[in-house]
C-alpha positions in Angstrom: 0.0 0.0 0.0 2.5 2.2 0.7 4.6 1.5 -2.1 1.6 2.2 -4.0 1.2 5.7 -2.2 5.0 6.5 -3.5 4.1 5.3 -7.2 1.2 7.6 -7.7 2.8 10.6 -6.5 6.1 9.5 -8.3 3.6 9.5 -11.6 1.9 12.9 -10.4 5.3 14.7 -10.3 6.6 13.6 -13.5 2.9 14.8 -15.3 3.4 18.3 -13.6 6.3 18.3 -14.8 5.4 16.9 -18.2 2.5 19.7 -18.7 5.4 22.9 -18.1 7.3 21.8 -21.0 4.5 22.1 -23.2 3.9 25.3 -22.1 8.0 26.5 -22.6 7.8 24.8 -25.7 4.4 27.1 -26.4 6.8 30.0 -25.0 9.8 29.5 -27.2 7.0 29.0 -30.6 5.7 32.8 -29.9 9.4 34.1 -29.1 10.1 32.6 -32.9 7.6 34.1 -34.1 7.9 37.2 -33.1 11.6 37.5 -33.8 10.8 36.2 -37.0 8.6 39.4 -37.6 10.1 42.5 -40.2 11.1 45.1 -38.0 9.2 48.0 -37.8 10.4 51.7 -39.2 11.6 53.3 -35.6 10.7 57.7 -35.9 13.2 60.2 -35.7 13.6 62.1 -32.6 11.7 65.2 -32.7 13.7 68.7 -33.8 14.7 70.8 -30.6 13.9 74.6 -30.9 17.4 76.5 -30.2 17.1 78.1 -26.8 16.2 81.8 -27.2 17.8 83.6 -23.8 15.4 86.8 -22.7 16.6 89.7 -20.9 14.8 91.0 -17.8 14.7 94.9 -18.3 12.4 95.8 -14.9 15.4 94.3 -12.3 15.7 98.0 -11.0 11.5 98.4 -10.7 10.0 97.8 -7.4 9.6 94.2 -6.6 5.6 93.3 -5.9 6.5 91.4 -3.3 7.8 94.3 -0.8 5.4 96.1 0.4 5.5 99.8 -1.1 6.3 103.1 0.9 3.5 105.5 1.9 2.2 107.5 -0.9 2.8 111.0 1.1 6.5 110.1 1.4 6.8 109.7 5.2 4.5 112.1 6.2 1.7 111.2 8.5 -2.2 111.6 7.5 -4.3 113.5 9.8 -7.2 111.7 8.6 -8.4 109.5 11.4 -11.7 108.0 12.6 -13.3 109.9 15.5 -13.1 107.5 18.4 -15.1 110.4 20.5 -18.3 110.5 18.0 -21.5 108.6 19.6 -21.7 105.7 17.1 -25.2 105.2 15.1 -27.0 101.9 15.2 -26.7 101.2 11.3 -23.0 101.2 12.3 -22.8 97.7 14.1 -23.5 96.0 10.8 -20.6 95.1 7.5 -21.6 97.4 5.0 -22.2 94.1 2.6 -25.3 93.2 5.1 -27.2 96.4 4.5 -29.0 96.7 1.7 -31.0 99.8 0.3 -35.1 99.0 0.2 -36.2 102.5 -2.0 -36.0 106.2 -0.8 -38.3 108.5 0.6 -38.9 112.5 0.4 -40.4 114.5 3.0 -40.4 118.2 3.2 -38.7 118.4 0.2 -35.3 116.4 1.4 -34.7 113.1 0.1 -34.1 109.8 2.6 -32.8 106.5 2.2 -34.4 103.3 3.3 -32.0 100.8 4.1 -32.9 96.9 5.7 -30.5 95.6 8.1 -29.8 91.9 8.6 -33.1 91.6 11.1 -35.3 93.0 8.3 -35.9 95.9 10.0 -35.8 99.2 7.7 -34.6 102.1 8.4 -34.4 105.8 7.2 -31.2 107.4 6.5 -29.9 110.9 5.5 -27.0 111.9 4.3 -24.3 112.9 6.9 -25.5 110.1 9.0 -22.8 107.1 9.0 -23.2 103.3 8.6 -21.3 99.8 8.3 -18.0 99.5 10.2 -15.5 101.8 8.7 -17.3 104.7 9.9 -19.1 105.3 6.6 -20.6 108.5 6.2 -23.6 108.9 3.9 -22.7 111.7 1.4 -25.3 111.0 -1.2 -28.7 109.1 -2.3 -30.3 108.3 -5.4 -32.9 106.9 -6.3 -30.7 103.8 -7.3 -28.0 104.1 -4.8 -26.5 105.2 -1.6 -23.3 106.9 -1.6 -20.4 106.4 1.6 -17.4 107.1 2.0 -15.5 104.8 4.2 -12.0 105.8 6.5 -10.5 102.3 6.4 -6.6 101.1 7.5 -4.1 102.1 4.4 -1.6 98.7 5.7 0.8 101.0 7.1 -0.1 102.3 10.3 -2.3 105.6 8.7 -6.1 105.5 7.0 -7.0 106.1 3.4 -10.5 107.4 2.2 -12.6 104.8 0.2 -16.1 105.2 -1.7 -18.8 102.6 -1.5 -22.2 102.7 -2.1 -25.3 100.6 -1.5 -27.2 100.0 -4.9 -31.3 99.4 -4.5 -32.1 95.6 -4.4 -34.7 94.5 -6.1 
């Protein structure tokens, strides 16, 4: 029985071992073959452009990444927000929240009507200020409000900037 055992796996092996030359034999066919095969036309590399060097003219310019000097040359702006003035409640809001509702004219002076970000609607003149950046009202429209803002310049002083709240529809 045992001797049996051995035989069959003595006969095992040698078919294992029988079906991997067919398949080297299959392997060394195809590499015939494809050696056999007329070479294929290889392409020429593709034509380099000469290098064309380029001179950089602006090297004495200001560089955009250094912040530039003051624009009134080292003098210091008077122009400051009034930290003593009694702040209005349309002042507590970004500018970008408000929005302008319409206008209004009683008495022969024109008003603005402006929504805050509770919906509540409220009349303005100009001369009075709103948004953050104390924003005083120097104009109305019927299409828009007019402010000019004192905001920070980046370098320790305060610029001037216009703004305006345009009628939403």
């Amino acid at each position: 029985m045992r001797n049996l055992k051995q035989i069959s796996a003595v006969i095992g092996l040698c078919a294992a071992l029988a079906a991997c030359s067919s398949d080297l034999d299959e392997l060394h066919k195809k590499i015939a073959e494809v050696r056999a095969r007329p070479g294929d036309r290889i392409e020429p590399l593709p034509e380099l452009k000469p290098y064309e060097s380029f001179a950089y003219s602006v090297s004495n310019m200001r560089s955009p990444f250094v912040p530039s000097p003051p624009s009134n040359a080292g003098l210091t702006s008077s122009l400051r927000p009034d930290s003593k003035r009694t702040r209005e409640f349309l002042e507590q809001f970004p500018l970008d929240s408000l929005h302008m509702v319409g206008t209004l004219e009683m008495a022969g002076r024109k008003y603005g009507l402006v929504r805050d970000t509770g919906g509540l609607v409220h009349k303005v003149s100009p001369g009075q200020y709103l948004g953050q950046n104390d924003g005083k009202i120097v104009g109305i429209t019927p299409v828009k409000i007019s402010v000019i803002q004192i905001v920070p310049d980046g370098v320790g002083g305060y610029i001037e900037r216009p703004a305006a709240l345009a009628l939403s529809e």
